[in-house]
C-alpha positions as CSV (number, residue, x, y, z in Angstrom):
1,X,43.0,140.3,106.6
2,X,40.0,138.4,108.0
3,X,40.5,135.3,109.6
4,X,38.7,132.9,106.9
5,X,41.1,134.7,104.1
6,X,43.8,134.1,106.1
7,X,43.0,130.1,106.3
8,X,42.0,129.9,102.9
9,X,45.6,131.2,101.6
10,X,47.2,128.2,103.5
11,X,46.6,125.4,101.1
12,X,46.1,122.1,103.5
13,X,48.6,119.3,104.5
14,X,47.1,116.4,102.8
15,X,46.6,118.1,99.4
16,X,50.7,118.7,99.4
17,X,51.7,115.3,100.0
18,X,51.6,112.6,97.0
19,X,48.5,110.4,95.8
20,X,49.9,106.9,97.7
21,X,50.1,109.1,101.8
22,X,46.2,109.6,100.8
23,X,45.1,105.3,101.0
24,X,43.7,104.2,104.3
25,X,45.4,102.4,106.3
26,X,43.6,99.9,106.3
27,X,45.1,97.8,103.7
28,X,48.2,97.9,105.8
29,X,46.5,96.3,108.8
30,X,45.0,93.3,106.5
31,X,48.1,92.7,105.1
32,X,50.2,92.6,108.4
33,X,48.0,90.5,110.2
34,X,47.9,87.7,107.8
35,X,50.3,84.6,108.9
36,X,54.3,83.9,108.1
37,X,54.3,81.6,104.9
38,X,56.8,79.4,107.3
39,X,53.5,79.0,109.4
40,X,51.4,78.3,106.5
41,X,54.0,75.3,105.4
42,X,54.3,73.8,108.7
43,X,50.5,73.1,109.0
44,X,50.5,72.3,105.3
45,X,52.9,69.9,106.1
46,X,51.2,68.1,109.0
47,X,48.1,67.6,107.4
48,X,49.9,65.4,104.4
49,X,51.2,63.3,107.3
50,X,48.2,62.7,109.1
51,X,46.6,61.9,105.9
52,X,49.5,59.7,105.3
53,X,49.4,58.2,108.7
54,X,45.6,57.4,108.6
55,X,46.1,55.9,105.0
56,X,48.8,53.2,106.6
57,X,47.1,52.8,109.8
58,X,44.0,51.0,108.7
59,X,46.4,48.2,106.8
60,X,48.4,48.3,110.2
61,X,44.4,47.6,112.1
62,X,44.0,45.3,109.4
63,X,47.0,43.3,109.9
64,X,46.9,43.4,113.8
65,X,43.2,41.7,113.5
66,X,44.3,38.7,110.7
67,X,47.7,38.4,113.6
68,X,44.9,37.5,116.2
69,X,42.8,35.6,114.5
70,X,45.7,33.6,113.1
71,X,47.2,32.9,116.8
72,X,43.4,32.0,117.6
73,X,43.3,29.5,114.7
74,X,46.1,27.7,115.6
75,X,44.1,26.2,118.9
76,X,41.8,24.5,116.6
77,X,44.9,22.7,115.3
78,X,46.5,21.7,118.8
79,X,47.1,18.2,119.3
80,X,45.2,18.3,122.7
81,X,42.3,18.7,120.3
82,X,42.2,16.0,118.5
83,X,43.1,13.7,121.3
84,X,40.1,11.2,121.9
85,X,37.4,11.5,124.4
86,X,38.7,8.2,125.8
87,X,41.8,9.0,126.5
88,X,40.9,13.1,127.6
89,X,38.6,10.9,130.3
90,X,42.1,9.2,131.6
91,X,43.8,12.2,131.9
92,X,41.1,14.2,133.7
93,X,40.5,11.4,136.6
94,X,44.5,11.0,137.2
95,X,44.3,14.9,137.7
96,X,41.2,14.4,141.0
97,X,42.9,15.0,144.3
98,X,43.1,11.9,147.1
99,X,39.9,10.9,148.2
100,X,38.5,11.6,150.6
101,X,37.7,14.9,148.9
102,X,35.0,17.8,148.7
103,X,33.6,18.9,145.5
104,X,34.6,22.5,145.3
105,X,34.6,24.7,142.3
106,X,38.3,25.8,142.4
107,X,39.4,21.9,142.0
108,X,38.8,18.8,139.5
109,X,36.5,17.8,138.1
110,X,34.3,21.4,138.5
111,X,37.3,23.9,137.4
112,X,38.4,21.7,134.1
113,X,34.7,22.3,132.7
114,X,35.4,25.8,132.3
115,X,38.2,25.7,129.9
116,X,35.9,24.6,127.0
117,X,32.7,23.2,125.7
118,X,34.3,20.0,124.8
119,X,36.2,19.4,127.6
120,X,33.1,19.8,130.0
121,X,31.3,17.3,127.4
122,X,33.8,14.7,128.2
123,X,33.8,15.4,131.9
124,X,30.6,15.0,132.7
125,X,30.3,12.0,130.1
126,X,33.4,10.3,132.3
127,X,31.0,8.7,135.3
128,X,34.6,8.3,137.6
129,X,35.0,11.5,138.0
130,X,32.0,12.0,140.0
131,X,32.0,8.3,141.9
132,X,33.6,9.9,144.6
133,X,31.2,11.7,147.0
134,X,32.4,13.3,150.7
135,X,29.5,14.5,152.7
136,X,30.3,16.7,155.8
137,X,27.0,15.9,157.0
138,X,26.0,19.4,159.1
139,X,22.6,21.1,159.1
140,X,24.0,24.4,157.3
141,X,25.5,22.3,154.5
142,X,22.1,20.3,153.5
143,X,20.8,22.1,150.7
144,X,24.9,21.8,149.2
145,X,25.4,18.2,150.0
146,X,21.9,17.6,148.5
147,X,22.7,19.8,145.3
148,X,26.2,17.7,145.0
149,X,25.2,13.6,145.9
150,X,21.9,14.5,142.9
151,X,24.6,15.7,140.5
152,X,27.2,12.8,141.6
153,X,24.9,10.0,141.5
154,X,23.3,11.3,137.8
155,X,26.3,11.7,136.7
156,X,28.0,8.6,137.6
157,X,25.8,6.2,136.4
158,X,26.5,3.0,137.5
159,X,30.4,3.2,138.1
160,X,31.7,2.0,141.8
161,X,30.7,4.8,144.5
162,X,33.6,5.9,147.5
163,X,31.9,7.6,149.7
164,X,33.2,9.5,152.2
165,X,30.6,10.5,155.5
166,X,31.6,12.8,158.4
167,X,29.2,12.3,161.6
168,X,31.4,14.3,164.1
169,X,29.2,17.5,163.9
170,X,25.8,15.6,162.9
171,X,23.0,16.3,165.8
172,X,20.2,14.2,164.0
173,X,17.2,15.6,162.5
174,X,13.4,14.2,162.8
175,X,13.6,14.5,158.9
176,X,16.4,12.9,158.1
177,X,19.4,14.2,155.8
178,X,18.0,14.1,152.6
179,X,21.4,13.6,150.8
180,X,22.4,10.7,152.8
181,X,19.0,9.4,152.0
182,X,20.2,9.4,148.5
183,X,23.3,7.9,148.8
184,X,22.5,4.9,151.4
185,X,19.8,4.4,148.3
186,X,22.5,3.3,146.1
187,X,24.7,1.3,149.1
188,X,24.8,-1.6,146.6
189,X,27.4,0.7,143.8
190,X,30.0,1.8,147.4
191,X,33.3,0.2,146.6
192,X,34.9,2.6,149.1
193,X,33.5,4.0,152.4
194,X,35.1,6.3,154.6
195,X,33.3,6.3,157.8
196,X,33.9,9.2,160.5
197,X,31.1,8.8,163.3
198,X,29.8,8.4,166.5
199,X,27.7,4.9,166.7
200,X,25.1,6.4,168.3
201,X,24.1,9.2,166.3
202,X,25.6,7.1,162.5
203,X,23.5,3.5,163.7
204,X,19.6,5.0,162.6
205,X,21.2,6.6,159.6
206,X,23.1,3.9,158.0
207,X,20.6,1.2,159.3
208,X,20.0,0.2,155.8
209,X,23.1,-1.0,154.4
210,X,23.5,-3.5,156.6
211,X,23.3,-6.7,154.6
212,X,23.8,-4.4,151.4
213,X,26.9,-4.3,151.2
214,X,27.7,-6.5,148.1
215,X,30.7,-4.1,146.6
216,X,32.4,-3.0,149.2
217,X,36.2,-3.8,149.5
218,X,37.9,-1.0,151.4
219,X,37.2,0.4,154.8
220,X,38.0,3.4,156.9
221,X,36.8,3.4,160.1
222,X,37.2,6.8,162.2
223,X,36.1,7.3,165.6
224,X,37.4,9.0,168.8
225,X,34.0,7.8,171.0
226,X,34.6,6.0,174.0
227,X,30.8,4.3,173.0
228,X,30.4,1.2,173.6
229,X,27.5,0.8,171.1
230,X,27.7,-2.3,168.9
231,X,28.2,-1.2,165.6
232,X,27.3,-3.8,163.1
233,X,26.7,-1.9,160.0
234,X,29.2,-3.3,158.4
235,X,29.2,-6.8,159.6
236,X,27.8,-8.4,156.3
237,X,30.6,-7.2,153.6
238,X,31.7,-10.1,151.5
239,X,34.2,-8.5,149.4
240,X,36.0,-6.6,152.1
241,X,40.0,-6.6,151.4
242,X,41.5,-3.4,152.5
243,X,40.7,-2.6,156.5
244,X,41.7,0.6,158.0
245,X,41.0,1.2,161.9
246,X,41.5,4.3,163.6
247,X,39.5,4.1,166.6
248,X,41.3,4.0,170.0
249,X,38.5,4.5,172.5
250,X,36.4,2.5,170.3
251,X,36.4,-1.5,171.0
252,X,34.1,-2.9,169.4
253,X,35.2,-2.0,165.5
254,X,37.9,-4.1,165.9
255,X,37.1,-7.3,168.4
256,X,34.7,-8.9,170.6
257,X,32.3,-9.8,167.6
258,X,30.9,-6.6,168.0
259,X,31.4,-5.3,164.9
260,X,31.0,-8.6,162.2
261,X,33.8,-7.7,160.0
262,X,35.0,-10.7,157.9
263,X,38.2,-10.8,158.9
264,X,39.3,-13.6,157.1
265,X,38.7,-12.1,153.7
266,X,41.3,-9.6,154.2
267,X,44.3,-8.9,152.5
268,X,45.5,-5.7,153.8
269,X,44.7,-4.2,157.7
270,X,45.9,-1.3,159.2
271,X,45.0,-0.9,162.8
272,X,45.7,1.6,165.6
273,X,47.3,1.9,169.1
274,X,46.4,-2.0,170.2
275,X,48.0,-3.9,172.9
276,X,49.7,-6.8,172.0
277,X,47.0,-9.7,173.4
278,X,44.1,-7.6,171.4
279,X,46.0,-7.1,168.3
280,X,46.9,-11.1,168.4
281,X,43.4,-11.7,169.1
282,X,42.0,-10.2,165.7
283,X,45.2,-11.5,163.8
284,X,44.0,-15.0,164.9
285,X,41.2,-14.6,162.4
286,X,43.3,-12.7,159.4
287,X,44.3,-15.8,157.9
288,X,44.8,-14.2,154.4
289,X,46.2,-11.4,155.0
290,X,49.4,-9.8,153.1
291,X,49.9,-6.5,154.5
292,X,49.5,-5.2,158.1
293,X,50.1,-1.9,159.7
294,X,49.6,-1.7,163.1
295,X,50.9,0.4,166.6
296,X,51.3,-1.5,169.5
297,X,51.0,0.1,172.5
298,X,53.1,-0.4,175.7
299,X,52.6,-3.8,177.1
300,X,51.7,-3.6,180.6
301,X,51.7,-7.4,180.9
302,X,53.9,-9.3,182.0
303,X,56.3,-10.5,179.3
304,X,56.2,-13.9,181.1
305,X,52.3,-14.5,180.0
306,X,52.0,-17.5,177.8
307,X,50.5,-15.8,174.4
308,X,49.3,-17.6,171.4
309,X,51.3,-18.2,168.4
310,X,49.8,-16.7,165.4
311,X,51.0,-18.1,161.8
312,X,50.4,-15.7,159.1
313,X,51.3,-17.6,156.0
314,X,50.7,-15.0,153.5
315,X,52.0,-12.2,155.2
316,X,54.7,-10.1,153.0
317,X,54.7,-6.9,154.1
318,X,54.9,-5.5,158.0
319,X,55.3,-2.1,159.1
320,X,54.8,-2.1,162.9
321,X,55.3,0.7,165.4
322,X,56.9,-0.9,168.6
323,X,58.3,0.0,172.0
324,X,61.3,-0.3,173.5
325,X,61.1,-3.5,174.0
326,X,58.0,-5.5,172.4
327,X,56.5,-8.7,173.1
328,X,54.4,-8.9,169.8
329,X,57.3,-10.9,167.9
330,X,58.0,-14.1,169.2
331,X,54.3,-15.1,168.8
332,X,54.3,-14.7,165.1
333,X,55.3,-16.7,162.6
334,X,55.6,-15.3,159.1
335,X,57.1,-17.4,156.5
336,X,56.6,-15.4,153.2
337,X,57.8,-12.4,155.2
338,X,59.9,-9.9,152.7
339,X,59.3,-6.8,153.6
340,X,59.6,-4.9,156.9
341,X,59.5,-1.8,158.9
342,X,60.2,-0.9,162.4
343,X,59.4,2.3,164.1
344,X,60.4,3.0,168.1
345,X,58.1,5.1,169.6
346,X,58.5,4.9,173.5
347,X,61.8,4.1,175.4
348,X,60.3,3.2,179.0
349,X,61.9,-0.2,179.3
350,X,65.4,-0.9,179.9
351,X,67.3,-3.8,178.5
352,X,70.5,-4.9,179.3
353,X,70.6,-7.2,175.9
354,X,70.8,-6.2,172.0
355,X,67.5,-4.7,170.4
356,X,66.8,-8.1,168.0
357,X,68.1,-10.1,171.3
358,X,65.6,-8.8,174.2
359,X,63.0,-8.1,171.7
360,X,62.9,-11.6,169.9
361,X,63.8,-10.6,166.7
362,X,66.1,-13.7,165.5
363,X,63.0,-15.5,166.8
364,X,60.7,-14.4,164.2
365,X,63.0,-14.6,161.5
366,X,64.1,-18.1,162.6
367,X,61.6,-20.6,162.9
368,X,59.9,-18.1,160.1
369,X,62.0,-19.2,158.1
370,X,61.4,-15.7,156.3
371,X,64.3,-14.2,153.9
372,X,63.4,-10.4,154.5
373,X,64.9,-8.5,151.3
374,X,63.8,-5.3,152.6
375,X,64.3,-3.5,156.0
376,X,63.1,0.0,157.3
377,X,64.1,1.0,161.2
378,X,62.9,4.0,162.2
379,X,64.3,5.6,165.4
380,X,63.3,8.6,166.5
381,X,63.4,7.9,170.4
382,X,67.3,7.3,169.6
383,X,66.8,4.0,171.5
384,X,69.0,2.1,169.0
385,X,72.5,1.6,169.5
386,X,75.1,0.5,166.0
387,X,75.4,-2.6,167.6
388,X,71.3,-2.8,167.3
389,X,71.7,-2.3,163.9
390,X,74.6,-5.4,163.3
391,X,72.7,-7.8,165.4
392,X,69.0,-6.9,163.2
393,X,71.3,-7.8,160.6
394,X,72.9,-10.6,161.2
395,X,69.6,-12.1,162.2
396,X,67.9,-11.0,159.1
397,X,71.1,-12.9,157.1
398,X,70.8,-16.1,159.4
């Protein structure tokens, strides 16, 4: 038999099997590789949700924005808003710091106009809270000091100026300091000056307020010059009550007629380390005054000196800083005394007697004639003994 009979009598594999092992196969592989019906359902599933959640998140959006505006609204409805302008004024100038005091942007009355438009409105419509104008007089600070005295002195209108003026680091200038310019301009509207100089380089500046003065009723005067310049600047000050002096090395602010001051208009002086003769000498003349603060310094005199008797017959309130053993109190007489305190500061003498004994206490309480209803010892120095204390006592009750 030939080979291609012997084929043909072999009928072939695929024509013995049945019609269904003839398909392709690839139906099979479409079939298998479409996805689980579990997968199908899950993502099924999460897109309802997400529908669902973006369907209830825009009334949650919605809600969140009326919540804000709501908690917005309710500062138009504050009391603080409807408060008046006058009395928004009253609270803003019991909120400025003690004078003397720089105007800085971090403090009242500059920081309060940022919280709203109404609120700057009625600062800068309230002339006290920019009356008060402290210039650190320095050549790198003259542009500022210009830029704040212009908006002070627009802003304040005609309300009562305290000034406050620094000289310590003030070299002069040819030109001038065109800020100070501005305020000696309006010397007339200073109720309060705080002075901080040395005479020679303050006299040409503050030349012309001399005579000008017609407001002014408080005084600080700051010097630690050993000048002996006259300063008369301000010698011509008729309403002058309140006196402050804080300048040791420098005479003539306080005595000799050097500096004008009308002593006998004032009411309250406070005065610095004196010695007993000079600080009688300028009480002589302090005929009306009711309050006085002074620091005597140790008498180097002998306490056998014959010293004049000062009578202070509105005096009510003392507050003197003493030595061991001072020599200021039997030479005063002080019959509306009530009010006193007493501060130690050096021990250096001995004393063989009681505190109110050796330093003449009884003896300004007694021909005084003072009841004093309020007493203040300091003593630091421990110099005071408890039987100090019962003889300051019984003299106050004699």
């Amino acid at each position: 038999m030939y080979p291609n009979q012997r084929d043909a009598a072999v009928p072939p594999i695929c024509c013995l099997a049945d019609s269904e092992s003839c398909e392709p196969p690839v139906n099979d592989l479409l079939h298998n590789s479409l996805p689980p019906q579990s997968d199908t359902a899950n993502i099924d599933e999460k897109i309802r949700v997400s529908q669902i959640h973006a369907t209830s998140s825009r009334p949650v959006a919605k809600r969140t924005d009326l919540c804000n505006y709501a908690a917005a609204s309710k500062g138009l409805i504050s009391p603080l808003r409807h408060l008046p302008a006058e009395i928004l004024s009253e609270i803003f100038i019991h909120t400025l710091p003690p004078f003397p005091f720089e105007l800085l942007p971090s403090e009242t009355p500059l920081v309060l106009e940022l919280v709203c438009r109404r609120w700057r409105d009625v600062i800068r419509a309230t002339p006290a809270l920019w009356s008060c104008i402290a210039l650190r007089l320095h050549t790198r600070s003259r542009r500022r000091d210009l830029a704040v005295a212009s908006a002070c002195l627009a802003r304040s209108g005609t309300h009562p100026l305290s000034i406050s003026l620094d000289f310590d680091y003030y070299g002069g200038s040819d030109g001038g300091y065109p800020a100070l310019a501005l305020i000696v301009a309006q010397c007339e509207r200073w109720h309060t000056a705080y002075v901080q100089f040395q005479p020679t380089k303050a006299i040409r500046e503050l030349a012309d307020v001399k005579g000008r003065l017609v407001s002014l009723e408080r005084l600080y005067v700051i010097s630690s010059t050993g000048d002996t310049t006259p300063f008369e600047v301000f010698g011509l000050t008729p309403r002058l009550r309140f006196l402050h002096i804080a300048a040791k090395g420098y005479k003539h602010v306080a005595w000799d007629g050097a500096s004008g001051l009308p002593w006998t208009g004032l009411a309250t002086l406070a005065i610095d380390e004196r010695h007993t003769n000079e600080l009688l000498g300028v009480l002589a003349d302090c005929q009306d005054v009711d309050h006085l603060d002074a620091l005597i310094s140790d008498d180097t005199c002998p306490a056998e000196i014959i010293r004049p008797i000062v009578q202070l017959a509105n005096l009510r309130s003392l507050s003197l800083a003493l030595p061991g053993v001072p020599t200021v109190l039997p030479t005063l007489i002080l019959p509306a005394l009530a009010q006193m305190a007493r501060t130690t500061t050096s021990t250096t003498h001995c004393r063989q007697d009681l505190w109110h004994a050796s330093a003449r206490f009884d003896v300004l309480v007694s021909p005084s004639g003072c009841v004093v209803r309020e007493l203040g010892v300091d003593d630091d120095v421990k110099h005071l003994e408890a039987r100090d204390l019962v003889g300051i006592l019984a003299a106050c009750l004699s």
